[in-house]
Steps between C-alpha positions, in 0.01 A plus 500: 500500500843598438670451170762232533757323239379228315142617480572483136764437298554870404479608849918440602732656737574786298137573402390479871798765636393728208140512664597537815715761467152687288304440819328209336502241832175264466253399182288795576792732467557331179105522339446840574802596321477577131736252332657768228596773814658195702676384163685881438515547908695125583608401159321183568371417086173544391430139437643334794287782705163377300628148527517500918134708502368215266621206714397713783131573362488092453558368831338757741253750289137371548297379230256792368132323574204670267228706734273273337648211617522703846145546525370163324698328820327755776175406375579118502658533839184702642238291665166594536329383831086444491327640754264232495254731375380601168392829554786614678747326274323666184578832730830449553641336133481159548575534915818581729782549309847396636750751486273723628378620839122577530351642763120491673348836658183486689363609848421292774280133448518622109613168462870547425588242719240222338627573175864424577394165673297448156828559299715271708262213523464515102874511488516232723236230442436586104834620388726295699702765604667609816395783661663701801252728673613787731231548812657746695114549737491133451156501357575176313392190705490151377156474511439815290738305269305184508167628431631672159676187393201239611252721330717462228555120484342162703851282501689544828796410371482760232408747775865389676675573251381815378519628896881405476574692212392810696749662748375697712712724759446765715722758555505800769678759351615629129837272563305165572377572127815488407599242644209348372586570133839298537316162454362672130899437391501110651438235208204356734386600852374295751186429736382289796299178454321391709630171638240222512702257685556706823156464672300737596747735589577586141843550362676647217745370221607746244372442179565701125262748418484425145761689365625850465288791537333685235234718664618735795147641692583784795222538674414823702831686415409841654496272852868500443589797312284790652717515805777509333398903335496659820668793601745380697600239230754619343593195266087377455513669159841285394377179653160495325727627149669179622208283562382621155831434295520154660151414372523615172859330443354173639188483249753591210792305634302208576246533254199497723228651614408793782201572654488785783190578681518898565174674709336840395430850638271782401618668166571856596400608119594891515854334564464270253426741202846721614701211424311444211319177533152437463310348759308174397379441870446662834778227616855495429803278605604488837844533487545824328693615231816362545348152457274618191779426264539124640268303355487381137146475493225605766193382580211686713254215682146555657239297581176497368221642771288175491803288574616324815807410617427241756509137431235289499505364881255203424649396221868627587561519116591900395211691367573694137644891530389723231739731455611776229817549404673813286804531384660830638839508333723240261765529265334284268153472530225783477301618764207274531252262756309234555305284683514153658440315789765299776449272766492739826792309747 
């Protein structure tokens, strides 16, 4: 902003062509300056100097906040999401931090998929919260939906409404995620209800989701993103840095919550110990070392050998998923596991 007359009473004709003619064009110019050398360099006084950097220092200078003030306000802003699970809650400090992205490792049928349907039910039907979940294999049905949430609770009109606070979309490539990730910034999103009145054809009015999102689940992420490190990709590397940046900013921004679902490959351990990292499994995450640095928190899934992942086909109701769960890597809890069951969708 550039200084002009009448700023301050001080601040006249004379006084502004004396610190122009010192090189002194905008308030900047001005601050940085020390007030005695402009003083002897523009014979501008002393006083009427300190007098235009008070006035100055009163209307635009910020107010100095305490950093314990700073950080009382980050903890009260911070929302801690249940998992719906007491073992895994206890794991992860109370549940899924917002602010944060966390991310889910595990091979195939581990039950990385189950656990994320888990996490948005909860969030759904016992938090009341809106929940967008990415499906780029589009292994998210409504029925696998509806046999979490009816397990869950008898009322069907308790079942509608937790199934509209769940978006589910399905993208095809890494820039349907982020298209996806636009409706995280909308105040509300909306979803098709089913229209009663239109026969048996069906119908759909739109209908509010139940407000704006607060938990962000991307499903099968190396569907998406593993094409994109080819060889002949030139700009995979700067998209995923992208993809990356643009979920982190969102769960600070927005103060909510990420979950990413990442697979596994065979730890090459004589690799691992030249880089200096010690190996905690035969598995590590499948996207490599330029994703490693992502996640705020990561979590390694498998299922317990006795386990089953089908549901119950007489009963159609999900059957329990024992499952263990470690933590790999946080940057604020220590490395720990557990273990609990969920209901197998």
């Amino acid at each position: 902003m550039r200084l002009t007359v009448g700023m301050c009473p001080a601040l006249t004709d004379e006084v502004l062509s004396k610190l122009k003619n010192a090189g002194i064009r905008n308030i900047m110019d001005f601050m940085l300056k020390d007030s005695e050398a402009l003083a002897m360099e523009t014979s501008v006084s002393y006083k009427d100097l300190q007098s235009i950097r008070r006035i100055i220092h009163a209307h635009y200078a910020a107010f100095a906040v305490p950093g314990d003030d700073l950080l009382g306000e980050a903890v009260r802003s911070a929302v801690v999401i249940s998992t719906g699970n007491t073992n895994l809650d206890s794991l992860l400090g109370g549940g899924i931090m917002t602010g944060e992205m966390m991310e889910i490792c595990g091979s195939w049928s581990a039950g990385k998929t189950s656990l994320c349907v888990n996490l948005a039910v909860h969030a759904a039907l016992k938090l009341g919260l809106s929940t967008l979940y990415v499906d780029p294999l589009i292994n998210i049905s409504p029925l696998r939906l509806n046999h979490v949430v009816e397990a869950l609770s008898e009322e069907e009109e308790v079942v509608e409404q937790a199934l509209a606070r769940i978006k589910v979309v399905t993208p095809s490539d890494v820039w349907g995620i982020f298209q996806a990730l636009d409706l995280v910034r909308q105040p509300y999103f909306s979803v098709m209800g089913k229209n009663a009145d239109s026969g048996a054809g069906g119908g759909a009015n739109p209908m509010t989701g139940g407000g704006k999102i607060k938990l962000v689940i991307v499903d099968s992420l190396p569907s998406v993103l593993t094409p994109l490190l080819g060889r002949s990709q030139s700009q995979g590397r700067g998209i995923i840095s992208h993809l990356a940046t643009t979920l982190k900013s969102l769960a600070s921004e927005q103060q909510l919550a990420v979950v990413v679902v990442n697979n596994v490959v065979q730890a090459d351990f004589s690799s691992m110990k030249s880089h200096g990292d010690e190996p905690h499994s035969r598995w590590k995450p499948g996207l490599g070392r330029f994703w490693a640095h992502v996640p705020n928190t990561r979590l390694f899934i498998e299922r317990e050998d006795n386990s089953s992942t089908l549901p119950d086909c007489q009963s159609n109701n999900p059957k329990p998923l024992n499952v263990n769960v470690t933590i790999w890597k946080s940057t604020r809890l220590k490395m720990a596991n557990t273990k609990f069951s969920i209901f197998s969708s």
